[in-house]
Backbone as CSV, one residue per row, in Angstrom:
resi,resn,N_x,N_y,N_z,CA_x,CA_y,CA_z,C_x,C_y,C_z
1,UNK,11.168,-1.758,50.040,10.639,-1.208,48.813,10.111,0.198,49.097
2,UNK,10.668,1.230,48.244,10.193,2.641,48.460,8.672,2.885,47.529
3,UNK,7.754,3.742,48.264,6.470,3.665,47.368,6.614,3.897,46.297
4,UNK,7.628,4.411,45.715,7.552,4.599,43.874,7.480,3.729,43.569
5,UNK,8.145,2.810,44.187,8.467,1.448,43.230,7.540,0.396,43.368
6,UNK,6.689,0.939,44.379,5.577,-0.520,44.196,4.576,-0.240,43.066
7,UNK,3.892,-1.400,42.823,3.144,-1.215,41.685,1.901,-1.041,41.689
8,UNK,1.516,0.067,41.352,0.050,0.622,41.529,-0.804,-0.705,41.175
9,UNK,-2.057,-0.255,41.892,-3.207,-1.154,41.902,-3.639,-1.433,40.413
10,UNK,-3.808,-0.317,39.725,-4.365,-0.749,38.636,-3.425,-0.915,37.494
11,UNK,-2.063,-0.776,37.625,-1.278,-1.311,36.564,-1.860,-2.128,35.669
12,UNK,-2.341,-3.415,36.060,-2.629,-5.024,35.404,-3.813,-4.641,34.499
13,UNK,-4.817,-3.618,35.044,-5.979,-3.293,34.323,-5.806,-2.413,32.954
14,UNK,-4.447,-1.753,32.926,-4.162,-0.649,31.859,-3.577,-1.440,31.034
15,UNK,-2.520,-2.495,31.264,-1.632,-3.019,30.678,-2.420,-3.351,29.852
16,UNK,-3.915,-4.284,30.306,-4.803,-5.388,29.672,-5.464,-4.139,28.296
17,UNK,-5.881,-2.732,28.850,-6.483,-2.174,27.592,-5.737,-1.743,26.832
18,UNK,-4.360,-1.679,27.111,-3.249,-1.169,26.455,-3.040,-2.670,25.211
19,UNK,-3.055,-3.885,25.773,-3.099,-4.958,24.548,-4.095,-5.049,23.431
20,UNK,-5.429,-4.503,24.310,-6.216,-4.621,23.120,-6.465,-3.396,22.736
21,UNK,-5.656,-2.292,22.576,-5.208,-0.961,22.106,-4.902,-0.853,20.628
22,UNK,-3.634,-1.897,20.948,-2.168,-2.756,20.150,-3.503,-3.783,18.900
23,UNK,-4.330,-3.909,19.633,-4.867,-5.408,19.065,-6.026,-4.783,18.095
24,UNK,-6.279,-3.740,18.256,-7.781,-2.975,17.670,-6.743,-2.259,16.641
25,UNK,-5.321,-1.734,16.679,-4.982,-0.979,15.984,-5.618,-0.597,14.742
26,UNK,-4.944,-1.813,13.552,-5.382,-1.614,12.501,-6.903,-1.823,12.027
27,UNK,-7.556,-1.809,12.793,-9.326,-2.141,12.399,-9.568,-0.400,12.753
28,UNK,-9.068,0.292,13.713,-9.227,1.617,14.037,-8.601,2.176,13.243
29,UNK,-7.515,2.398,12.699,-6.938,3.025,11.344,-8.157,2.799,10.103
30,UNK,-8.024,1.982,9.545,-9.427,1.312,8.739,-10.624,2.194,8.587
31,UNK,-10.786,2.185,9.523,-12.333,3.261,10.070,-12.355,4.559,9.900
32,UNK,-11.345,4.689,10.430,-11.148,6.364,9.872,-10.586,6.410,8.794
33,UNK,-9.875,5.459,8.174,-10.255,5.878,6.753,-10.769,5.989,5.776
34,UNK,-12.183,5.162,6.187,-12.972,4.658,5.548,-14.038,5.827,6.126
35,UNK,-14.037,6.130,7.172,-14.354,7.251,7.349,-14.231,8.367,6.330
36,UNK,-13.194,8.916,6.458,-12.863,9.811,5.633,-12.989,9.747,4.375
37,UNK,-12.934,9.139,3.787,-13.650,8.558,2.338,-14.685,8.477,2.159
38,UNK,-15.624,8.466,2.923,-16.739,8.751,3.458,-17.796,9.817,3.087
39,UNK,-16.955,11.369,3.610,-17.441,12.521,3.788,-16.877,13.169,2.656
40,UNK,-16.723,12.617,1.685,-16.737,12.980,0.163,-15.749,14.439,0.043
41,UNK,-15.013,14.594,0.547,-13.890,15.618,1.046,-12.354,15.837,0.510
42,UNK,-12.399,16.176,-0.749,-11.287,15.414,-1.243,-9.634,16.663,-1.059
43,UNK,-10.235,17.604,-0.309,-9.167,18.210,0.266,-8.192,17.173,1.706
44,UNK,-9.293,16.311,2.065,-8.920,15.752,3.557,-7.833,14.307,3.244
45,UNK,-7.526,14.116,1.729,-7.003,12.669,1.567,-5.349,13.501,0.707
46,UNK,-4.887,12.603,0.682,-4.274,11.364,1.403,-4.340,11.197,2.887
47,UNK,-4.977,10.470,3.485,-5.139,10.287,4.646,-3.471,9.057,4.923
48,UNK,-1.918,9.461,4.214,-0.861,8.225,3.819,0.085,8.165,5.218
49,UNK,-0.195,8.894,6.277,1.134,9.054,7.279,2.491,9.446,7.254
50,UNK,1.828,10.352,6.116,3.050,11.574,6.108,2.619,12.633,6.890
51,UNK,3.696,13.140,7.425,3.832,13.837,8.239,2.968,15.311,7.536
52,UNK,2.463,15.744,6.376,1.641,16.488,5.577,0.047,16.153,6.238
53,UNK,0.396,15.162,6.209,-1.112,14.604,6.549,-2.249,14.729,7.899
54,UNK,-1.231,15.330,8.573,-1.380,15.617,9.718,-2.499,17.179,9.835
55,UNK,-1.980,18.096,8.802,-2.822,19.385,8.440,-4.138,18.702,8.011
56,UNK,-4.599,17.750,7.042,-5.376,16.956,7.248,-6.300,15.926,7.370
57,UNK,-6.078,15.893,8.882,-5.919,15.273,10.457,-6.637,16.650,10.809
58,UNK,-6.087,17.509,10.624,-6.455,18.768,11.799,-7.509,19.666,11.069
59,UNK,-7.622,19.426,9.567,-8.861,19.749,9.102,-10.376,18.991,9.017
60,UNK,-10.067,17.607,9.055,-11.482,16.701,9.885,-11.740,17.376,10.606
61,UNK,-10.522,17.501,11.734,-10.805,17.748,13.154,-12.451,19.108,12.898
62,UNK,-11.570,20.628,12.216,-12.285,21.114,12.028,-13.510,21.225,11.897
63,UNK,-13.360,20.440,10.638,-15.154,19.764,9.710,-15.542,19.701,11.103
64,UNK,-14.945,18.578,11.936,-16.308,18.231,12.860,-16.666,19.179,14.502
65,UNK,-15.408,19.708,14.854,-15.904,20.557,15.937,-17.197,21.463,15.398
66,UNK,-16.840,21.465,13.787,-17.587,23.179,13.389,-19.187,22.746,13.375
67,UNK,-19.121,20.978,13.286,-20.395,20.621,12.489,-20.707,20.222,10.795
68,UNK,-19.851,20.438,10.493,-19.921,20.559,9.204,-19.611,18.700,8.558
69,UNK,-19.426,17.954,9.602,-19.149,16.739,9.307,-19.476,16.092,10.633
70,UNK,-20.056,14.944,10.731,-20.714,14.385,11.972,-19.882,13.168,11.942
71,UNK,-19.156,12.542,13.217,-18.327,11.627,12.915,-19.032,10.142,12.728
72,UNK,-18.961,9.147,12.937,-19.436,8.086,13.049,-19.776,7.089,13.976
73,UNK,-19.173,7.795,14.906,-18.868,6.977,16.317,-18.834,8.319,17.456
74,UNK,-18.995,7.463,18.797,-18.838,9.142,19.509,-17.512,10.069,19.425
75,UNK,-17.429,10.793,20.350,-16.633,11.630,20.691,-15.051,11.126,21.122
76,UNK,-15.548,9.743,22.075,-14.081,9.228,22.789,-13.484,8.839,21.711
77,UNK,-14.246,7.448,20.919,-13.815,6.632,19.882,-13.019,7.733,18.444
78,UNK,-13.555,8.720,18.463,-13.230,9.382,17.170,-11.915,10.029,18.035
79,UNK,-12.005,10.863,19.041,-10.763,11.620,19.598,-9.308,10.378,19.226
80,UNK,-9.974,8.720,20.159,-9.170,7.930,20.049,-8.816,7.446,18.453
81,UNK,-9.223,7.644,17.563,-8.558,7.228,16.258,-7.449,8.338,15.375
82,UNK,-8.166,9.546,16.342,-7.325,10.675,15.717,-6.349,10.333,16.750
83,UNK,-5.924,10.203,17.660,-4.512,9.619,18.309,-4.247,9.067,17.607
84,UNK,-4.623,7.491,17.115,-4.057,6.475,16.921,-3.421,6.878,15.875
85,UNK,-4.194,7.914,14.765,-3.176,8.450,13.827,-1.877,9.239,14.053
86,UNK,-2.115,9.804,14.449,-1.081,10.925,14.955,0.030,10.003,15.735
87,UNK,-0.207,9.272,15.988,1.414,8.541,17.003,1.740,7.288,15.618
88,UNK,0.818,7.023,15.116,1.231,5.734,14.286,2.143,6.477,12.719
89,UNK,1.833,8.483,12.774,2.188,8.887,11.385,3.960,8.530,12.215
90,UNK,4.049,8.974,13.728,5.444,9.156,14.091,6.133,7.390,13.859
91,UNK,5.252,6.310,14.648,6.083,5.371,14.201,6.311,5.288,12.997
92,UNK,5.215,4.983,11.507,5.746,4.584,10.256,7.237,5.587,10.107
93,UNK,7.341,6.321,10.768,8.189,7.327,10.030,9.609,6.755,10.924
94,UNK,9.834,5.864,11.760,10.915,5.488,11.880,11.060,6.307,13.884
95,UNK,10.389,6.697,14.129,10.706,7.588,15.305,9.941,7.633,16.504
96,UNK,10.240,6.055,16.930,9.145,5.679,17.978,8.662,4.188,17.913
97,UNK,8.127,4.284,18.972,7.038,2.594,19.253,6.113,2.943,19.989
98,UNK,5.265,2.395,19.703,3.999,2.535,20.455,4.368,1.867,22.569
99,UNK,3.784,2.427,23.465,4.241,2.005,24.776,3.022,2.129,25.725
100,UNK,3.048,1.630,26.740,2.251,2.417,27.546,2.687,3.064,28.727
101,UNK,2.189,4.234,29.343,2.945,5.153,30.169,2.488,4.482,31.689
102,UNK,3.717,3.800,32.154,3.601,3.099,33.118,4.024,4.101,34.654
103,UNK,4.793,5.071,34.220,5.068,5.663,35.375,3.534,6.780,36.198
104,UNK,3.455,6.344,37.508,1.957,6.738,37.969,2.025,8.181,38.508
105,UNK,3.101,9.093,38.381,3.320,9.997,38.466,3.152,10.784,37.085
106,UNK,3.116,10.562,36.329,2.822,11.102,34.600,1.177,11.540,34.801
107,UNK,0.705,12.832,34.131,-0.378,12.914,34.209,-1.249,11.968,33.136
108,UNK,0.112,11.341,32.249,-0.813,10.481,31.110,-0.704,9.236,31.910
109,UNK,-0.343,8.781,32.743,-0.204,7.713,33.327,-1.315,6.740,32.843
110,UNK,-0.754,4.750,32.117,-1.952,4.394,32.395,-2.756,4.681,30.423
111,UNK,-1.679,5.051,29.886,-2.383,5.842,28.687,-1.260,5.425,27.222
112,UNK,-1.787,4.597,26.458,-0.966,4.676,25.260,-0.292,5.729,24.680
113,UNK,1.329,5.734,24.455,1.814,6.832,23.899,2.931,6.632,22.964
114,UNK,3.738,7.404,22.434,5.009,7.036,21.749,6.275,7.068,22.636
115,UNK,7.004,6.152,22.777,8.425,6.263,23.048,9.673,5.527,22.863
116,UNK,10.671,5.414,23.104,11.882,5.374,22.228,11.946,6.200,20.995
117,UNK,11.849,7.509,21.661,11.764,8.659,20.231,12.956,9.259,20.239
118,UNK,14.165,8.934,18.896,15.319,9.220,18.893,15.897,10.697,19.409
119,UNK,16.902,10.707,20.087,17.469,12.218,20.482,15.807,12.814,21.995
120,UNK,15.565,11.478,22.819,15.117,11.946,23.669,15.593,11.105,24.726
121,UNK,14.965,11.266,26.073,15.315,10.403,27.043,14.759,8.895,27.059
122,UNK,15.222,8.518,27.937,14.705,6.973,27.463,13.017,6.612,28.382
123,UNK,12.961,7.882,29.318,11.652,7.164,30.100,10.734,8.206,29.098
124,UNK,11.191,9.352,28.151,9.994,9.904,27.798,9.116,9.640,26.646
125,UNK,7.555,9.350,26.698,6.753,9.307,26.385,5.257,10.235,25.836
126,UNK,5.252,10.259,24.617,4.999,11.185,24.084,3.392,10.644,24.057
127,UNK,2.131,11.498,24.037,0.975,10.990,23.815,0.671,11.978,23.126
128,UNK,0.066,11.538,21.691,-1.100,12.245,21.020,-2.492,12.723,21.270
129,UNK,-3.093,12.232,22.326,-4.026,12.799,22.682,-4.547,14.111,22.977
130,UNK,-3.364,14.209,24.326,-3.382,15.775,24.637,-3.778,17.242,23.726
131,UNK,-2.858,16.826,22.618,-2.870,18.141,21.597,-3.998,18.041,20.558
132,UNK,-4.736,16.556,20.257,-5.885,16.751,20.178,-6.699,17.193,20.602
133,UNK,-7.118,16.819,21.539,-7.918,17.520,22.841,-7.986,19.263,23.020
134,UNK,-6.696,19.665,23.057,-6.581,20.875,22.958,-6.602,21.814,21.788
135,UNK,-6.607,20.941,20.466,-6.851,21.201,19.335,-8.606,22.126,19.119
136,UNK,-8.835,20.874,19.531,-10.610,20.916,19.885,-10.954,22.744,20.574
137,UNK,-10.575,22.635,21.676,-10.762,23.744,22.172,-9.828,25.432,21.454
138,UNK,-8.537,25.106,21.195,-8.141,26.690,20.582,-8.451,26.818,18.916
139,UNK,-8.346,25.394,18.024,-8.796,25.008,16.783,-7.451,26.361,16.061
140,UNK,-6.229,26.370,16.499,-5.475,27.272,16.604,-4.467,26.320,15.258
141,UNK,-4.444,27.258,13.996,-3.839,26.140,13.026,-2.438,25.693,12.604
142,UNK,-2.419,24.727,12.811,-0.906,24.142,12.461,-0.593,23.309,13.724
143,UNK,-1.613,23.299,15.170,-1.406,22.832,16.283,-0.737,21.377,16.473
144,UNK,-1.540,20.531,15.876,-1.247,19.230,15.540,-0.211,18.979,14.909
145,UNK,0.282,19.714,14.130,1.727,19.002,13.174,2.658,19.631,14.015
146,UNK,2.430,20.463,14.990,3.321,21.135,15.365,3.355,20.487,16.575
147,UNK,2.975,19.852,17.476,2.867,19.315,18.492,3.299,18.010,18.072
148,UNK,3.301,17.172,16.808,3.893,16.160,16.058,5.444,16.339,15.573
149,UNK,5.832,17.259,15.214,6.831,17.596,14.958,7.721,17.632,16.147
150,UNK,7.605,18.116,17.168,8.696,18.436,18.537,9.375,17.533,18.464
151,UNK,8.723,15.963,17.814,9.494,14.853,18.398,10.084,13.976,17.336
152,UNK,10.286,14.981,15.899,11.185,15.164,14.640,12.802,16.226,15.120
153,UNK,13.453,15.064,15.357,14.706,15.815,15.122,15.307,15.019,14.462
């Protein structure tokens, strides 16, 4: 057996938060939308998983880096629901499944993402997180749909 192929130590431990990832889904969708309904914002709705919806997605985001909206939960939990949106607008839309990134060489390694995304390779795996994350920091606009889009062909 060559070391790629053995199976990292903590595989069994990711797999396990990766089920109850899968298993929290729709109670975490829920929240943020109930969230968002919330903050009395009626530029920010349809919150429907169209791919529109995503601008905002990236105007919450705004509201809350700026302050102007305080989320409900911390920082991880809210980053993590704005994923969960952003990969779940790509599945409803036909272009993807939810996976987890098993290869330990991936810097997402270990990390819920999208893949089987048509007109790509078959090991690649797309995560929403990242461009959240980085959203946060350049707040540079159109980032998010556009980082959603790459994986619209």
């Amino acid at each position: 057996m060559t070391e790629h192929s053995q199976t990292p130590p903590d595989l069994e431990e990711h797999r396990q938060k990766y089920q109850a990832f899968l298993f929290e889904m729709d109670d975490a969708l829920d929240a943020l939308q109930r969230f968002v309904k919330s903050v009395k914002k009626p530029e920010l709705l349809p919150l429907d998983y169209s791919f529109e919806s995503i601008d905002r997605l990236e105007l919450l985001l705004d509201f809350v880096v700026t302050g102007n909206v305080t989320p409900d939960v911390d920082e991880d939990i809210f980053n993590t629901r704005l994923m969960r949106y952003m990969g779940e607008t790509l599945v409803r839309s036909g272009r993807g499944a939810w996976t987890l990134n098993e290869d330990p060489d991936s810097v997402n390694y270990g990390m819920p993402g999208i893949g089987l995304i048509p007109k790509t390779h078959p090991s690649y795996i797309w995560s929403p997180l990242p461009p959240i994350l980085a959203y946060r920091r350049t707040r540079k606009k159109g980032q998010l749909k556009g980082a959603l889009m790459i994986n619209v062909k």
